[in-house]
GUNU-121173 format. One record per residue: residue in three letters; x, y, z of N, C-alpha, C in turn. Coordinates in steps of 0.05 Angstrom, whole numbers, plus 5000, padded with zeros to 4 digits. Layout:
<nodes>
ALAXYZXYZXYZ;...
</nodes>
This chain:
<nodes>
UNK762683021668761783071696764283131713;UNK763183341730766183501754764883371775;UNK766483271795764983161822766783441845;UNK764783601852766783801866765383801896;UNK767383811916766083911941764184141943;UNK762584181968760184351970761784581974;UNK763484621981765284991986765485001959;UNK766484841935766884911914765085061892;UNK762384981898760584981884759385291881;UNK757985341854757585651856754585541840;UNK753285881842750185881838750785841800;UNK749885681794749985661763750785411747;UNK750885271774753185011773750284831764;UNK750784651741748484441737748784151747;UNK746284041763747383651775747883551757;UNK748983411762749683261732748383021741;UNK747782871763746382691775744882811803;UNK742482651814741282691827742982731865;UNK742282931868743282921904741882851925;UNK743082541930740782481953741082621979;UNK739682522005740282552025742182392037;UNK744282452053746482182060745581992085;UNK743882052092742881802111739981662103;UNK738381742078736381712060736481732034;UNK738381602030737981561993736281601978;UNK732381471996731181461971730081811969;UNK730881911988729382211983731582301966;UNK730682481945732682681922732183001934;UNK734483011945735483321950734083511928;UNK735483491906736683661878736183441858;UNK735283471835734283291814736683341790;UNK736583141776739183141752737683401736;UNK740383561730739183731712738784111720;UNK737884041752737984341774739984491768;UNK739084711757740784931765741385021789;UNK743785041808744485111832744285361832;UNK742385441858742485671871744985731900;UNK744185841907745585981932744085811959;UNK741585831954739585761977740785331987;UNK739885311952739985021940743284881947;UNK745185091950748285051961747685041990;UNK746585232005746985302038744785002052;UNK742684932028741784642044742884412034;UNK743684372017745384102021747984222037;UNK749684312044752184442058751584352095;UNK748784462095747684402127747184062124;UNK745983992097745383722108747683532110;UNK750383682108752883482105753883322071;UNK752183392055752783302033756483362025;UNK757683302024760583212018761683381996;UNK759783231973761383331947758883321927;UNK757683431904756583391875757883341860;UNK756583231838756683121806755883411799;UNK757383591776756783801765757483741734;UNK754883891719756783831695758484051679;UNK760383881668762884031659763283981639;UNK762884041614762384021588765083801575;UNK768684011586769883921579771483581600;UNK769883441615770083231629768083051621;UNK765283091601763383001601763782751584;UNK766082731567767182481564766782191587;UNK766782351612766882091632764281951636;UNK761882101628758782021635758581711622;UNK759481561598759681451597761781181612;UNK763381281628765181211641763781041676;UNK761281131672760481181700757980961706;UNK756680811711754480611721753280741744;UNK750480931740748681061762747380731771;UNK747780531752745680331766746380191788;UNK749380071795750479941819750380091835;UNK749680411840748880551866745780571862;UNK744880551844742480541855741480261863;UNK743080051860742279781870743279811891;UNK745079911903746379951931744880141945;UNK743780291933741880421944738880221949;UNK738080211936735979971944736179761961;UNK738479681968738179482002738379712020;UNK740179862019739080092037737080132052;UNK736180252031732880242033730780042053;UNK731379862036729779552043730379512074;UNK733379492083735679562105733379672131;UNK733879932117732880042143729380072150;UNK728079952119725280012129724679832146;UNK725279602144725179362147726779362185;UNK728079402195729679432211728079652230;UNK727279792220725480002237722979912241;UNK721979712235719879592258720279492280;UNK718579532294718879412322718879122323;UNK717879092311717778692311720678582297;UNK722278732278723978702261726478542285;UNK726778412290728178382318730678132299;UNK729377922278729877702269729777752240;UNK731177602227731877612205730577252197;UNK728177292186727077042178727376932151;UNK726176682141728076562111726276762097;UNK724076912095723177032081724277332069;UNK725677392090726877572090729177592084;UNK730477392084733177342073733177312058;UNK731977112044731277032011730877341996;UNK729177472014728677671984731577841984;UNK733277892008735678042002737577851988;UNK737777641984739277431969737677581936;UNK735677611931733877741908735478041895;UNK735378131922737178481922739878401908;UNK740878221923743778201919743878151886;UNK743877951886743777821861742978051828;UNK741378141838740878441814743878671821;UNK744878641838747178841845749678741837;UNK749278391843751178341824752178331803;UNK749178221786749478281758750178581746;UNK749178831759751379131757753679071757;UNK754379051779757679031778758578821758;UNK758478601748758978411722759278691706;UNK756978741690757478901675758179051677;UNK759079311698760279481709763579331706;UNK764279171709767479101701767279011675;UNK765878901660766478721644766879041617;UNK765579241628765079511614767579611621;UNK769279581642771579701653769780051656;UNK767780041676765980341674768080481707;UNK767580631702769880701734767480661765;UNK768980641787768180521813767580861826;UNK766080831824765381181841766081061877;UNK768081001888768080961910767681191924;UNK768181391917766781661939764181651946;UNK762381691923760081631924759381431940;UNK760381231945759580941949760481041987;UNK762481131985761881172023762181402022;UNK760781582025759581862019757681912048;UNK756481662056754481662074755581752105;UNK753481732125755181902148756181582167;UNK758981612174759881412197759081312210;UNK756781452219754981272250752881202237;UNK752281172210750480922202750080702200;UNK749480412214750380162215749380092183;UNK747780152174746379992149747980162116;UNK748280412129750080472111752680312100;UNK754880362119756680282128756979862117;UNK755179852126754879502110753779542087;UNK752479652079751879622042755279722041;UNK756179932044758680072033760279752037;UNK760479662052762879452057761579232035;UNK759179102040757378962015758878961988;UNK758979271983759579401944761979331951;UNK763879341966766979381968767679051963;UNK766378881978766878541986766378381954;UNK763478501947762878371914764778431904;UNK765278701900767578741880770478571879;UNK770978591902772878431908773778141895;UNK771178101907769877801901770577701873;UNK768877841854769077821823772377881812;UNK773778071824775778171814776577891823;UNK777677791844778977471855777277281849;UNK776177161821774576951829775976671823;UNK777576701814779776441806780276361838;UNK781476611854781476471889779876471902;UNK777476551890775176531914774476251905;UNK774376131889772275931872775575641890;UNK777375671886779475581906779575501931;UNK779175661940779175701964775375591982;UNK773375601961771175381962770975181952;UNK772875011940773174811919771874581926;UNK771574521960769674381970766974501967;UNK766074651956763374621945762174621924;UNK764274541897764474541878764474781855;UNK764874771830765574951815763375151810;UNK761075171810758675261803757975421835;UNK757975251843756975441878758975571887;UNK761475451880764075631902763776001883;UNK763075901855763576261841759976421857;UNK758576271864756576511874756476621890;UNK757176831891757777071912755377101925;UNK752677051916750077131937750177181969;UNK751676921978751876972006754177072015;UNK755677172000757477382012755277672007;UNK754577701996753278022000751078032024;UNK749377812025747477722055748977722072;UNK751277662077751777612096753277912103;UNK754578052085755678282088754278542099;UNK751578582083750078712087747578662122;UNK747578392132747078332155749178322183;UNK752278452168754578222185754178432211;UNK753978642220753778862245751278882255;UNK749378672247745378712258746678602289;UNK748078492301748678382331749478622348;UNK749778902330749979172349747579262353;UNK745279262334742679332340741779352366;UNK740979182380740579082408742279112428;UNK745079302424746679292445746579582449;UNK748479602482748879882483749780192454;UNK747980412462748980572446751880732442;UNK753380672470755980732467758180472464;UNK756680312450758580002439759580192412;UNK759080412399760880452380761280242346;UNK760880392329760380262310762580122300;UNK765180182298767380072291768379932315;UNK770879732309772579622325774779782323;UNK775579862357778080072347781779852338;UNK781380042335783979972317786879982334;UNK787080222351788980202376788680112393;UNK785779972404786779872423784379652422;UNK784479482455782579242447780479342446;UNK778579092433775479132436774879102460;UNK772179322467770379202502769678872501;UNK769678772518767978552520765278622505;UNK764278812512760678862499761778852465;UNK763678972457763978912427764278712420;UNK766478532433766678222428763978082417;UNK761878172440759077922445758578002407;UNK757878202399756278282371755978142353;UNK758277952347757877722319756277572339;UNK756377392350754377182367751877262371;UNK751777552382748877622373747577742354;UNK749177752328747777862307747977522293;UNK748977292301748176992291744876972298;UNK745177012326741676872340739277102323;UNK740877322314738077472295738477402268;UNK740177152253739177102228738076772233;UNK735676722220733976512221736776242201;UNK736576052223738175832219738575652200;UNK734875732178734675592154736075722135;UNK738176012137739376242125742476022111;UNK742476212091745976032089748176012108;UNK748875742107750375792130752575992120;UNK753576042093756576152086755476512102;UNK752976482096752076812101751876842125;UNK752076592146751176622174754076642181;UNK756376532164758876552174760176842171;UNK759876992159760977312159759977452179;UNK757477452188756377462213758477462235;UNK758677112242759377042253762577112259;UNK764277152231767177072232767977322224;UNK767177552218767977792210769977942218;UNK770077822251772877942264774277732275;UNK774277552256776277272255779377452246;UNK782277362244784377432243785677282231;UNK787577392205789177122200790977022224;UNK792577252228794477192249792777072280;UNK790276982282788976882302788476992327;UNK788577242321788677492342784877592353;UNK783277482327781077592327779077492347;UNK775877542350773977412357771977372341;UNK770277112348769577082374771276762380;UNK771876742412772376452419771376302409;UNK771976152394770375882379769875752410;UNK770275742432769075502448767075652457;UNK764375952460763276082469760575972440;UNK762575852415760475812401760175512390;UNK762275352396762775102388761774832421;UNK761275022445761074882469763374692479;UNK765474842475767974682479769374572464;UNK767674512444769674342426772074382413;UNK772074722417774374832410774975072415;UNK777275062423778375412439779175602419;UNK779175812425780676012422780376112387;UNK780476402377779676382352780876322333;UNK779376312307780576212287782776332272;UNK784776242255786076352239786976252209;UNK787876382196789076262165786376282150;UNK787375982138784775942121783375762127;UNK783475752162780175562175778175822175;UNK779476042168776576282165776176222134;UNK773476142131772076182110772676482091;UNK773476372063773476712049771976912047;UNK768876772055767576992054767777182075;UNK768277212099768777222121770977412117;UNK773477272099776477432091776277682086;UNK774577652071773177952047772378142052;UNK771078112077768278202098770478422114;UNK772378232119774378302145776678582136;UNK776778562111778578712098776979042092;UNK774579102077773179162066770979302096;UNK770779122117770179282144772079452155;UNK774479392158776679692158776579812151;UNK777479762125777180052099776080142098;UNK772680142108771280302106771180442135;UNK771880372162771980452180774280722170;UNK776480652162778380822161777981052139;UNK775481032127774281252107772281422115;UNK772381392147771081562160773681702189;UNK772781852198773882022229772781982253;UNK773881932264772881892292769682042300;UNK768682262280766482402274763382402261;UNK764682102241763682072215763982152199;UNK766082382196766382622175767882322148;UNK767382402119768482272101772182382105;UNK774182212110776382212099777382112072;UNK778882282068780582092039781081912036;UNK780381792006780381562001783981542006;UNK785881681994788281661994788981602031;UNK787581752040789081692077787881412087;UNK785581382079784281022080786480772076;UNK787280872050788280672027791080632047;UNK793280832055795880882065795480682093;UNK792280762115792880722137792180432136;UNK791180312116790679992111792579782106;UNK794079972092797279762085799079822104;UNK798779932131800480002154801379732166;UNK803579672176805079442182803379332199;UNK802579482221801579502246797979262244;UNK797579332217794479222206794778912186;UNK797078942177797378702156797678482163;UNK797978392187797878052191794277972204;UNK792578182195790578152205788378032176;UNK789978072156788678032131789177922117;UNK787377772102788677572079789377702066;UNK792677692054794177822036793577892014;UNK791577641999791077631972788377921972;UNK786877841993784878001992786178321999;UNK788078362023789378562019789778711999;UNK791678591975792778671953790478761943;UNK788078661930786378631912785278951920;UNK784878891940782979241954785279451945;UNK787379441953789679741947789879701919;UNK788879591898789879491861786979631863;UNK784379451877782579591863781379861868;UNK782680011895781380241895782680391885;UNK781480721876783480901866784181071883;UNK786181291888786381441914785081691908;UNK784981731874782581921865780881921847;UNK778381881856776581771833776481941804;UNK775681791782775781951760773782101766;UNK774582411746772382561751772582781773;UNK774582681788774282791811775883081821;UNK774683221834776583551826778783481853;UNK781083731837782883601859784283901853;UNK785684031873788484221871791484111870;UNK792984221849794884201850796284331864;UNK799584181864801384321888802484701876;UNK800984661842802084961841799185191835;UNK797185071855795585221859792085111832;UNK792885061816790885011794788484811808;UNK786584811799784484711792784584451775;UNK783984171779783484071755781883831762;UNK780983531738779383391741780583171741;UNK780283041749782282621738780682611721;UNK782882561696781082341671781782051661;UNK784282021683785981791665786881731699;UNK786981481704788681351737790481221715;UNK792681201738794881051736795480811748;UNK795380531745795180381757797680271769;UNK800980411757802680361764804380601787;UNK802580881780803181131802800381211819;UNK798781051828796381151838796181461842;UNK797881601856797281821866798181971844;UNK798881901817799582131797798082061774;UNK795582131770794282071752794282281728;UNK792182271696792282461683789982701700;UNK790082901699789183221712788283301679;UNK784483431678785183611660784683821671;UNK786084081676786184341681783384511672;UNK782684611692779884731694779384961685;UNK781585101679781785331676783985461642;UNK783585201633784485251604782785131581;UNK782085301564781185181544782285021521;UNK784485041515785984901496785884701495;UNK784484451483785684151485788384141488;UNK789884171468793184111472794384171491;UNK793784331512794084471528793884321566;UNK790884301562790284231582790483961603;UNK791583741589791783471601795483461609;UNK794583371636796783401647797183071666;UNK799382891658799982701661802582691689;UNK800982721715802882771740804682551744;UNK804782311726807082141717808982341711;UNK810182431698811482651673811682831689;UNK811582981701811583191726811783201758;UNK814983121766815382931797815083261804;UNK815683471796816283721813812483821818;UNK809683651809807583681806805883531816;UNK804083561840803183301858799483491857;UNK798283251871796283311877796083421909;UNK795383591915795083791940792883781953;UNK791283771943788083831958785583631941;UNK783583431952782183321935780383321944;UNK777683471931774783541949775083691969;UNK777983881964777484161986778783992010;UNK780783752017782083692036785383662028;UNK786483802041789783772033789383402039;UNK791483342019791983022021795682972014;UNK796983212020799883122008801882952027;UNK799882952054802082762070800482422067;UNK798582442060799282132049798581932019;UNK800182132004801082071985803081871971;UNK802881691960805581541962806281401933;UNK808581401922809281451900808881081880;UNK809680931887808880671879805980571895;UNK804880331877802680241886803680071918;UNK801580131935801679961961802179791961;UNK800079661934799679341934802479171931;UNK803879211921806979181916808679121952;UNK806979301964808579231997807379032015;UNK804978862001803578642007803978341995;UNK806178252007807577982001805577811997;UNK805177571979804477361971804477081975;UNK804676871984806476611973806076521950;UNK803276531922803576541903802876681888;UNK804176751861802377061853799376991844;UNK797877151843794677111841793977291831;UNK792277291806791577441783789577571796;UNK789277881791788778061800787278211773;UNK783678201767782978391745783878611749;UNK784878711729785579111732788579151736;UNK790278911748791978991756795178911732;
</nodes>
């Protein structure tokens, strides 16, 4: 499978997977298998679709490489997300209703288990593919990003809960409830409150209120760890964040939290809500994963995050997914078949335009005068960077990192 942008694409090109709609998942554009037309290019192109799965005979090695099921379980709260949310009465999040997304979760987790334990690759394009100004989007995307996380750290997550013992501290359930509910406190507010927290400058007061009132719409019999991501999402290590613990504690205590009086689920939430903010444009338009990855490890952002969780996100994302079409700096065409976990941005390329096995795999380790230029039809060479990030994200002890 070739995953190529929609400019790329020509009439003859086959899905290799189904094309949904990007603000409706469960509707299918294009069915696995379509032969692309011209017509079939100019309507997904208007509906904003990003990029296809095409298949490519000589990349089709990767189909095994790939788990359609953790997006389609990510696709299914989606779903659930917004049907559910678009009633008028939907105002509250009751134990009935929580329980069954604790149900959702739990089937999504078990994907991703076997999705690592398979070492199958992370289609993170796919995974925030959707458009920016979707609130339900945008939280499943952070959801997939936080589990993963989760599982990859569970020696420090299970640590770092040790007061709730060995068995409960490893269940992630209420980190994905609470992830996938943590922005319902914008629902009810103004439409120019803006979906992200900006990044240059402060939040409005009206942004501040949003965790406190996305608490009073989850029902109190809910977990509390799930009511705390909610609540603590724009908690800070450096103690910079909100909300005032005395606006929610009645005095008993000022000013917000920091370190590790923020719960990890919360940590996870906090890291993983950026990243995905910064994988969009001020537009909603999708940005590169590579310009995401760079503007996350910026000096300016790092005392806002737990380090460990930091690291874990720049180890576990790639800056180009396998599979994925990309231009080189000397003009070629080619596909990632191989990441590098020690040069992210120089992975193996196989060239699109040669038939030769011997020929065609090209290892941008082994070639400094040979970079990647353009990926999904967007130049990416200014933020490119030659060692892993994660390496510029200090520690105080080292912490085992799957993958890394």
């Amino acid at each position: 499978m070739l995953l190529l942008d929609t400019d790329s694409l020509r009439s003859g090109h086959v899905a290799a997977v189904p094309v949904r709609h990007r603000s409706r998942p469960d509707v299918e554009l294009i069915a696995a298998g379509a032969v692309l037309d011209g017509k079939m290019i100019r309507q997904i192109k208007g509906l904003s679709v990003p990029a296809v799965w095409v298949r490519y005979e000589p990349m089709d090695f990767l189909d095994t490489r790939i788990n359609d099921r953790t997006t389609q379980r990510r696709d299914d709260v989606y779903a659930t997300l917004t049907q559910d949310f678009a009633l008028p009465t939907a105002t509250t999040v009751g134990l009935g209703r929580f329980t069954r997304y604790c149900e959702l979760i739990n089937e999504w987790i078990i994907e991703l288990v076997v999705e690592q334990r398979a070492d199958l690759a992370v289609r993170t394009t796919d995974l925030l593919a959707t458009t920016g100004d979707d609130l339900f989007a945008h939280s499943v995307n952070v959801a997939h990003l936080a589990l993963g996380l989760a599982l990859r750290l569970t020696g420090y997550v299970v640590h770092q809960r040790r007061c709730a013992g060995s068995t409960a501290a490893g269940d992630l359930t209420n980190l994905g409830a609470g992830a996938i509910l943590h922005d319902v406190g914008k629902l009810q507010m103004p439409s120019t409150l803006g979906l992200h927290e900006p990044l240059n400058a402060a939040p409005t007061r009206a942004y501040r209120e949003h965790p406190r009132r996305g608490l009073k719409v989850i029902n109190e019999r809910a977990a509390a760890t799930a009511r705390a991501v909610v609540l603590h999402h724009h908690q800070r290590m450096d103690g910079t964040g909100f909300p005032d613990m005395a606006s929610v504690t009645r005095k008993r205590r000022r000013g917000a939290l920091a370190g590790e009086n923020i719960h990890i689920f919360p940590r996870l939430v906090a890291v993983c809500d950026t990243f995905e903010h910064l994988c969009h444009d001020g537009s909603g338009r999708r940005r590169p994963t590579v310009a995401a990855l760079q503007d996350l490890a910026a000096d300016k952002l790092r005392g806002r995050f737990d380090p460990v969780i930091l690291r874990a996100l720049l180890t576990h994302v790639s800056p180009f997914d396998l599979g994925m079409a990309v231009r080189l700096s000397n003009g070629r065409l080619a596909g990632v078949v191989r990441q590098n976990s020690q040069l992210p941005c120089r992975p193996t390329v196989r060239l699109l335009d040669v038939d030769d096995p011997d020929e065609r795999d090209i290892n941008l380790a082994h070639h400094p005068g040979l970079h990647v230029a353009e990926a999904l039809g967007v130049k990416v060479r200014r933020w490119l960077f030659e060692r892993t990030l994660a390496a510029k994200i200090p520690v105080a002890e080292p912490v085992e990192i799957a993958g890394e």
